[in-house]
C-alpha positions in Angstrom: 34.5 -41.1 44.5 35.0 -37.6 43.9 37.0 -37.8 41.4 35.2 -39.9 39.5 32.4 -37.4 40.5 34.4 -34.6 38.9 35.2 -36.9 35.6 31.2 -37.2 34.9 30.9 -33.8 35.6 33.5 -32.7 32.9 32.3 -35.3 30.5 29.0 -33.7 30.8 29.9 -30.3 30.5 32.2 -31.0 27.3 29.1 -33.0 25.7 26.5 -30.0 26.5 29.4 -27.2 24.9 30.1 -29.7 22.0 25.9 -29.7 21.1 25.7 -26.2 21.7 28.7 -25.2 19.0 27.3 -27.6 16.7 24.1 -26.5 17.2 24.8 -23.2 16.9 27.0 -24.0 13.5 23.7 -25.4 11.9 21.8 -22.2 12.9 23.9 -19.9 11.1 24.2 -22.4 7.9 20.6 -22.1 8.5 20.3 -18.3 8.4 22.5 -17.6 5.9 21.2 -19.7 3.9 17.5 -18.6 4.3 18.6 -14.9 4.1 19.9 -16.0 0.1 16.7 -17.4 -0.7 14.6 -15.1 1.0 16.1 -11.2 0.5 14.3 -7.8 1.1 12.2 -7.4 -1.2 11.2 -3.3 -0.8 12.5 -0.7 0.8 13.5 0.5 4.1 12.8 3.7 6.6 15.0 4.7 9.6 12.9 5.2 13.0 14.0 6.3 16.3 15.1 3.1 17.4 16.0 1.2 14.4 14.4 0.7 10.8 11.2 -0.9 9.1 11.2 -2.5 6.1 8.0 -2.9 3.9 7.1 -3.4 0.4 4.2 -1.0 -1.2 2.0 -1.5 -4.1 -0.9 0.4 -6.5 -2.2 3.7 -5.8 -5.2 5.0 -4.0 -6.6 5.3 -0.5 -3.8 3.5 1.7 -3.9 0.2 3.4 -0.8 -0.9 6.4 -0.8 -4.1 7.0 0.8 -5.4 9.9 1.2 -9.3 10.3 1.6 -11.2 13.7 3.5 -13.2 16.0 6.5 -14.6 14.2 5.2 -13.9 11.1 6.4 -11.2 8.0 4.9 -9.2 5.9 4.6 -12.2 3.1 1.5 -13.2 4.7 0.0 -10.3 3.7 2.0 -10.4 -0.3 0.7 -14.4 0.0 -2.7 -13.7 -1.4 -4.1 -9.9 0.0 -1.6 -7.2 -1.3 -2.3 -8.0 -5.2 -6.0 -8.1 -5.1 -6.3 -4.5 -2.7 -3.4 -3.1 -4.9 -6.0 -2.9 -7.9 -7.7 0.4 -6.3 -5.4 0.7 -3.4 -1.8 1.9 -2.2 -1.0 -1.1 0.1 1.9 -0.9 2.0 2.8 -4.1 4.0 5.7 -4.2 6.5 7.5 -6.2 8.9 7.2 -5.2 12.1 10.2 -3.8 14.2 12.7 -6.6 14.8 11.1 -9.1 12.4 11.6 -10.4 8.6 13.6 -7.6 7.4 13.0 -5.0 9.9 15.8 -4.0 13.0 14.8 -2.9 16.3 17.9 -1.8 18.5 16.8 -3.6 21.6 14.0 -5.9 23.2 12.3 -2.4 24.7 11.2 -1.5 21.2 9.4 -5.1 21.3 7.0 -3.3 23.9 3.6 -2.4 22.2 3.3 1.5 22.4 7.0 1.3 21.0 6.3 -1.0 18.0 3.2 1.4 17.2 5.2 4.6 17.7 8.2 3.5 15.1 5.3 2.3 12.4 4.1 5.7 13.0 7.3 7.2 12.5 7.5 5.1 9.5 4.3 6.1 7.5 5.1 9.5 8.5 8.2 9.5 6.8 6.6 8.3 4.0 4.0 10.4 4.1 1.3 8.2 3.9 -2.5 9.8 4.6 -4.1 8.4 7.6 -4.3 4.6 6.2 -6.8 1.7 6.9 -4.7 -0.1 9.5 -5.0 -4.3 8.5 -3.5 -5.9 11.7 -3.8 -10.2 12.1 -2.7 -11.6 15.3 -0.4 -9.7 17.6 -0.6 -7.2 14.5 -3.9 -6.6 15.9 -3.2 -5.7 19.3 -0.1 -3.3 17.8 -2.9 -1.8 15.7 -5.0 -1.1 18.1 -2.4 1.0 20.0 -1.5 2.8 16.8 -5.0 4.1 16.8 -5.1 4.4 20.1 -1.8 6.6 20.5 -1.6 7.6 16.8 -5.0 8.6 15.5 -3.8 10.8 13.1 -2.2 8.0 11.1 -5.5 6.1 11.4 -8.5 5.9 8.9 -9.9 2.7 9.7 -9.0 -1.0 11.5 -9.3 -4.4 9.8 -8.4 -6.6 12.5 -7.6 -10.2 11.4 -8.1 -13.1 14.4 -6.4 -10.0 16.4 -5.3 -10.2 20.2 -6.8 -7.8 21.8 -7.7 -9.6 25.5 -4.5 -11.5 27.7 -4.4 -15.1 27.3 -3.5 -16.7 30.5 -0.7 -18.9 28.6 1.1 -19.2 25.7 -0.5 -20.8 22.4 0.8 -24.2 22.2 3.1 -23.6 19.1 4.9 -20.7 21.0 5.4 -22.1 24.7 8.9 -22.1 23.6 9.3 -19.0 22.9 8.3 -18.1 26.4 11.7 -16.9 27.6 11.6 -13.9 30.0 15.5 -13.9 30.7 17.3 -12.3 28.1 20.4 -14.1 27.7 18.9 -18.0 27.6 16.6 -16.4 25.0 19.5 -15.6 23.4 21.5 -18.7 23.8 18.4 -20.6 22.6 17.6 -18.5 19.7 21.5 -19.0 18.4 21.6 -23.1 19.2 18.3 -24.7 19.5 15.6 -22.8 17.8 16.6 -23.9 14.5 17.1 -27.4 14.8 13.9 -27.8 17.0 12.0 -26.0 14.2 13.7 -28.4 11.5 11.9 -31.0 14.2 8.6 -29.4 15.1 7.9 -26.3 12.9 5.7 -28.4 10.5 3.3 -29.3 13.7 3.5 -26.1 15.1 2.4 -24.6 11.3 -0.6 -26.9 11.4 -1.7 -26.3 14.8 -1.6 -22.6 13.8 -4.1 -23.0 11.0 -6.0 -25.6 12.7 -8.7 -26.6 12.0 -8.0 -25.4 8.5 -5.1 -26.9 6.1 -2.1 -25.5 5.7 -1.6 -24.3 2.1 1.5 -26.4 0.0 3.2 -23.0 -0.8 3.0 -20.9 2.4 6.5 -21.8 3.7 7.9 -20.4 0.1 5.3 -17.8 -0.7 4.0 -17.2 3.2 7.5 -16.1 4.2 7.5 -19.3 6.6 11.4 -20.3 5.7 12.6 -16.8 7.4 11.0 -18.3 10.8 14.2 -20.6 10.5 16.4 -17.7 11.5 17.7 -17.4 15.0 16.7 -13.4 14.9 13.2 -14.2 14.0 12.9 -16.8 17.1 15.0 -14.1 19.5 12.1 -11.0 18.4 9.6 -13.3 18.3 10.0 -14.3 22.1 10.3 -10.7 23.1 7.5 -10.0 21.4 5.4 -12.3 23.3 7.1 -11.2 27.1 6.7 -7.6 26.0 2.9 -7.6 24.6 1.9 -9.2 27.8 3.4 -6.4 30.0 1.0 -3.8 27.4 -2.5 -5.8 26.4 -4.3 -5.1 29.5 -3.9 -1.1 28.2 -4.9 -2.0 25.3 -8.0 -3.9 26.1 -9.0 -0.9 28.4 -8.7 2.0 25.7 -10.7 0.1 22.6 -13.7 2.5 23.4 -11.2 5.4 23.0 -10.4 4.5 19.1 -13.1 6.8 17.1 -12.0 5.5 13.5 -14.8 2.4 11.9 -13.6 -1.2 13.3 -13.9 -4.6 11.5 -12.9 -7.8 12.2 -12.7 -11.2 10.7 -12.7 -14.1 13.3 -12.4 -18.1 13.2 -14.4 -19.4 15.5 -12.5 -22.3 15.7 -9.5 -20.7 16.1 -6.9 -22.7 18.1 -4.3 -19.6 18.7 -6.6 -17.1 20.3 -10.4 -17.4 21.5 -12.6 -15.9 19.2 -15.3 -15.5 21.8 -13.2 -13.6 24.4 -11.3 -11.1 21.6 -14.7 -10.5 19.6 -16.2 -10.1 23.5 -14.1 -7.5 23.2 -14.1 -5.2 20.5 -18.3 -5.6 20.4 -18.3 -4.1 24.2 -16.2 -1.0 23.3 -17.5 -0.6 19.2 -21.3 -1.8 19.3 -21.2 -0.4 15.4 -18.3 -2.7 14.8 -18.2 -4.9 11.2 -17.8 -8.6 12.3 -17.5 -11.6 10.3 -17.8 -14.7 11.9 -16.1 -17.6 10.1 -17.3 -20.8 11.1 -15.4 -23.3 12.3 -12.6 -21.1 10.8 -8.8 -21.2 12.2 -6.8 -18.2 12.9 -5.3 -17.9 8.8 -8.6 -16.5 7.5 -5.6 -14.0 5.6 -4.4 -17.3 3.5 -7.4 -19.5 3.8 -10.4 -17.2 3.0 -8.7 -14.5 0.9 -12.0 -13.5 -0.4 -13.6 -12.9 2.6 -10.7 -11.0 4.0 -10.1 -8.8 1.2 -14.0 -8.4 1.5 -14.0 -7.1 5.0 -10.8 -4.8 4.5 -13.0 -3.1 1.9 -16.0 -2.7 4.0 -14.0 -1.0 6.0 -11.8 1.4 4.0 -15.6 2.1 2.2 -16.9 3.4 5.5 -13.3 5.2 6.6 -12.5 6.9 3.5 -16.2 8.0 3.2 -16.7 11.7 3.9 -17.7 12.2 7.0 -15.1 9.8 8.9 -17.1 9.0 12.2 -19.3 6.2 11.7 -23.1 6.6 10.8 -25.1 5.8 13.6 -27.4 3.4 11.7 -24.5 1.1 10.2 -24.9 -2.1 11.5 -23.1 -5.2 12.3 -22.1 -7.5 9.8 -21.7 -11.5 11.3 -22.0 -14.8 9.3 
């Protein structure tokens, strides 16, 4: 009987090593396959802690924009960078340990960290204090730019941003909700692919729900680099490490003294528009707020327009002389 027992056993084992291997074959077929069609495309800046890459485009009063939770900075070159590059030096990057961008290890993930390196960055690149565009987790890393870095900050155009906890994971990222270090890496090098190859098209939708995802946003989005086992590894730290920082972030929002929009689904199936907006009204009663019914949490790729419109309400107010808001500006909500 034991014996027997001991066969099963090894049978078992063998098949689990034998779908990890192959798993982790098709991964890096996968990855270096997306890294051919999808190279750097601008330049990079060493940080203390590892390097950002970003591409940058026009001249004029800057605009950073920093994109969210697994995402790159092609959401913002999708439709945003083009039309604010007409009057505008718009720099957007990938933050620390995504797209293109190295972080040297999962403590650079945390918040204040991922703020101070972007810091670092636009310093080094001498880049005026900039209108800060952050969607998503961007936003929450935006805040705490402002918050830590004033002096790099002109403005913030917050995109669908997280700014309060969620008390669990968005549905498309439960996976990624790994707080041990090594199975996040074992899964990132065997399984993330292939289960993306499965369920990345649901999780896609459910991330613009209720809106449609556009035909070109895994090409022209930056979607395929999601494929690559580094993007799921940073993308799970991300989530462990923002959730050890928010609550400081939430607290400080009445601290940040540059002007404050924000451009929210109310539909949004990622993060509550109610709570976040809850939010950034209670700390910045002056705030410029845009309220897009029935709206999903892509306002950056579905309503371009609007979002290019509310970045430039902002950067009008910040870049006006003198920087603290006018007490008689008032909020703007549809």
């Amino acid at each position: 009987m034991m014996l027997w027992a001991g066969i099963i056993l090894l049978v078992i084992l063998t098949g689990l090593a034998i779908a990890l291997f192959a798993g982790w074959r098709f991964s890096q077929r996968v990855d270096a396959k997306v890294a051919q069609a999808v190279p750097p495309s601008g330049r990079f800046v060493d940080v203390a802690g590892g390097r950002i890459h970003f591409v940058e485009k026009g001249e004029g009063p800057p605009i950073v924009m920093i994109h969210g939770l697994s995402g790159t900075l092609q959401n913002f070159t999708y439709a945003l960078v083009k039309p604010l590059a007409q009057d505008h030096r718009v720099i957007a990057l990938d933050r620390p340990g995504c797209g293109w961008s190295e972080r040297d290890s999962d403590e650079h993930a945390r918040l204040p960290e991922q703020a101070r390196m972007i810091a670092e960055m636009l310093a080094a690149d001498n880049v005026p204090p900039a209108v800060i565009v952050g969607h998503s987790l961007g936003g929450a890393v935006s805040l705490m730019l402002a918050q830590n870095h004033p002096e790099r900050v002109a403005g913030l155009a917050l995109i669908a941003p997280l700014v309060v906890r969620r008390d669990t994971p968005p549905k498309p990222f439960k996976g990624h909700w790994i707080t041990f270090a090594p199975l996040r890496r074992l899964v990132a090098e065997t399984l993330a692919a292939p289960m993306a190859f499965k369920t990345g098209a649901a999780a896609v939708a459910e991330v613009f729900a209720p809106d449609g995802v556009p035909k070109d946003f895994a090409t022209r989005g930056g979607g395929m680099l999601t494929l690559r086992p580094r993007l799921f590894y940073s993308a799970s730290a991300d989530m462990v490490a923002s959730d050890r920082d928010i609550d400081e972030v939430t607290a400080r929002c009445a601290e940040i003294q540059a002007p404050v929009g924000v451009i929210y689904g109310t539909a949004d199936h990622i993060l509550d528009c109610e709570t976040n907006v809850g939010a950034i009204r209670a700390a910045h009663p002056d705030a410029d707020i845009d309220l897009v019914e029935n709206g999903g949490h892509m306002p950056l790729a579905v309503e371009p327009a609007r979002t290019e419109a509310l970045i430039r309400r902002v950067a009008q107010r910040a870049f006006a002389a003198p920087r603290a808001a006018a007490p008689d500006e008032s909020v703007v909500s549809r």
